[in-house]
C-alpha positions, 0 to 999 in steps of 0.5 A, spaced: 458 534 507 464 532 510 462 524 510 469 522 512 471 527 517 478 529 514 477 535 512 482 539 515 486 533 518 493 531 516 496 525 512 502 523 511 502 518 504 509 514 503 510 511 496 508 515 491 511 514 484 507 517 478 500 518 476 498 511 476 500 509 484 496 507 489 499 513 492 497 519 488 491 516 488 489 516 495 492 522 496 489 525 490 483 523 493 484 526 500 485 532 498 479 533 494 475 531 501 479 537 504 484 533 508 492 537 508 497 531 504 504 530 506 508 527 501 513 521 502 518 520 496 524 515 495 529 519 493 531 526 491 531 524 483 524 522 484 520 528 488 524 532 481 520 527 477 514 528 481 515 536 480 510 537 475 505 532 478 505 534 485 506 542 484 506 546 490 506 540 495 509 539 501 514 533 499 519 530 503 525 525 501 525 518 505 529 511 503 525 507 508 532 501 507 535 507 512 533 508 519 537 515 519 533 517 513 527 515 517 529 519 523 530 525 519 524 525 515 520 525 522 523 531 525 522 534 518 514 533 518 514 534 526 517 540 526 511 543 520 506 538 524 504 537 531 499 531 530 498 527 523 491 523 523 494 518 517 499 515 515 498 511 508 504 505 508 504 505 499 512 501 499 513 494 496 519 493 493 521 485 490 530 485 488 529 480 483 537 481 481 539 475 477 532 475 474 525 471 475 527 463 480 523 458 483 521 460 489 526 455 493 531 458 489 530 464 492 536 468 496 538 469 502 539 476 502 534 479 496 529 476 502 531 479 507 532 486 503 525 485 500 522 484 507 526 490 510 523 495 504 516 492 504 515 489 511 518 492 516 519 499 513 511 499 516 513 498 523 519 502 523 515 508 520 509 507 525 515 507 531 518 513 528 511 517 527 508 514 534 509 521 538 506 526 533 500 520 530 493 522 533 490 518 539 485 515 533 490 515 527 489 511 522 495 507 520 493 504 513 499 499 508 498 496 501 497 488 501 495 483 496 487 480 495 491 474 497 499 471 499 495 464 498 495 463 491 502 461 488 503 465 482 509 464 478 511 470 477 510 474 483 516 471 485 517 471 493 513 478 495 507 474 496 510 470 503 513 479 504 505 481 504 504 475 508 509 477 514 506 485 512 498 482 514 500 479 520 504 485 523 497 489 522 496 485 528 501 485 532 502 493 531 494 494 533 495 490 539 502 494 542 501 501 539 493 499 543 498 499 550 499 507 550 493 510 544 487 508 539 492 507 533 489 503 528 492 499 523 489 496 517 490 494 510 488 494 503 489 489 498 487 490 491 487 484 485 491 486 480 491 493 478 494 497 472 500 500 475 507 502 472 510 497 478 506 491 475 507 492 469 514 490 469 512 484 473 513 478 466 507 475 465 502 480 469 498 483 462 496 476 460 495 475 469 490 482 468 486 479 462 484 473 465 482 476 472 477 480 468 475 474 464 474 471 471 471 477 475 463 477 475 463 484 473 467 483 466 472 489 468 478 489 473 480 492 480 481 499 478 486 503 482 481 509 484 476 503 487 483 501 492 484 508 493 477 509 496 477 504 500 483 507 504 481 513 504 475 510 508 480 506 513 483 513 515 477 515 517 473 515 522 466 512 519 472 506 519 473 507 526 471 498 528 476 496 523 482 495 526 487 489 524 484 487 517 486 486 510 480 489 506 480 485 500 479 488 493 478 483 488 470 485 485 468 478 486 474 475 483 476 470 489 467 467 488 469 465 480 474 461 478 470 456 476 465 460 471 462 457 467 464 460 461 472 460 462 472 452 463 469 451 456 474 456 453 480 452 457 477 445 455 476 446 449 483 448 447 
């Protein structure tokens, strides 16, 4: 039984980096419910990286920072696709240079280039596609559980993922003026990626939420990859301009019992 209706449909998924993304995760999973997945990579050296993993798919090369490279793979796809039913935004990047400062030390242009790439790229690529989009497609990015905790170590991508949730909003409302597009996030607690691994700290981060979530065990990126499996189709089709929270329960219990005995007795 086709329960999510994408049997046959075509989505278009930006991000994947390996195995482990979101992305690859989301597009794996479409593609065992029957949907065509159009592949979006960053660069030339990553779709070679990517050759044994994704064997036989169809894969373009993008470099959301550059408009003409967005404009490109758009011509591309369209001239192989005349409707896209999805679009899956998996593209954050945070340019640390000079390594980890406190947030009011935070440069002027790593800001604003790690906004460009993580936040405006979804209204770029929405804009881009919008001709060959569906009437009811599903435009789906990947936020965080929450831009309101200021965890050292996230550095200033929270505030990025803030503007991205709010552009869900404003993107439904204008595209609402010529279509019935969709715009939604999900947003996962701390997954294991290979991107998060390199954030300092963030194992030890992994650990606690687990000892925190109820259930004992951490988000797992199959669990965000469903949930956007789920808002690209049509079963979804009143949410729109939402940041779904994946956390398993980790935002109810910051106050177990059981983690503030182990914290007051050190």
């Amino acid at each position: 039984m086709d329960f999510l209706k994408l049997e046959g449909k075509t989505v278009v998924v930006f991000g994947v980096a390996n195995k482990k993304s979101v992305a690859f995760h989301v597009a794996k999973t479409l593609e065992e419910v029957g949907a065509s997945v159009v592949y979006v990579v960053r660069s030339e050296q990553r779709k070679e990286s990517l050759a044994k993993l994704l064997k036989d798919r169809e894969i373009y090369v993008c470099d959301v920072e550059f408009e003409e490279q967005i404009a490109a793979v758009v011509a591309q796809i369209k001239a192989q696709h005349s409707e896209i039913a999805g679009l899956v935004h998996s593209i954050a990047f945070a340019d640390y240079e000079g390594g980890m400062k406190p947030f009011h030390e935070t440069g002027k242009k790593q800001f604003l280039r790690t906004i460009d790439i993580s936040c405006y790229s979804l209204i770029a690529v929405a804009n881009a596609f919008k001709e060959i989009l569906a009437d009811d497609a599903s435009v789906v990015t990947i936020s965080i559980s929450t831009t309101r905790m200021a965890s050292e170590n996230y550095g200033f991508m929270a505030p990025v993922k803030a503007a991205l949730d709010s552009s869900l909003v404003f993107l439904t409302k204008s595209f609402s003026n010529f279509s019935k597009v969709r715009f939604n996030a999900v947003a996962p607690g701390l997954l294991k990626t290979s991107a998060s691994a390199g954030i300092p700290g963030y194992v030890d981060s992994y650990l606690y939420a687990e000892k925190v979530i109820p259930r004992g065990k951490a988000v797992q990126t199959q669990e965000a990859a469903d949930t956007v499996c789920y808002l690209l189709s049509s079963r979804s089709s009143g949410i729109a301009a939402q940041s779904i929270v994946i956390d398993a329960g980790m935002a109810i219990n910051y106050f177990d019992e059981a983690v503030i005995q182990k914290v007051m007795s050190e």
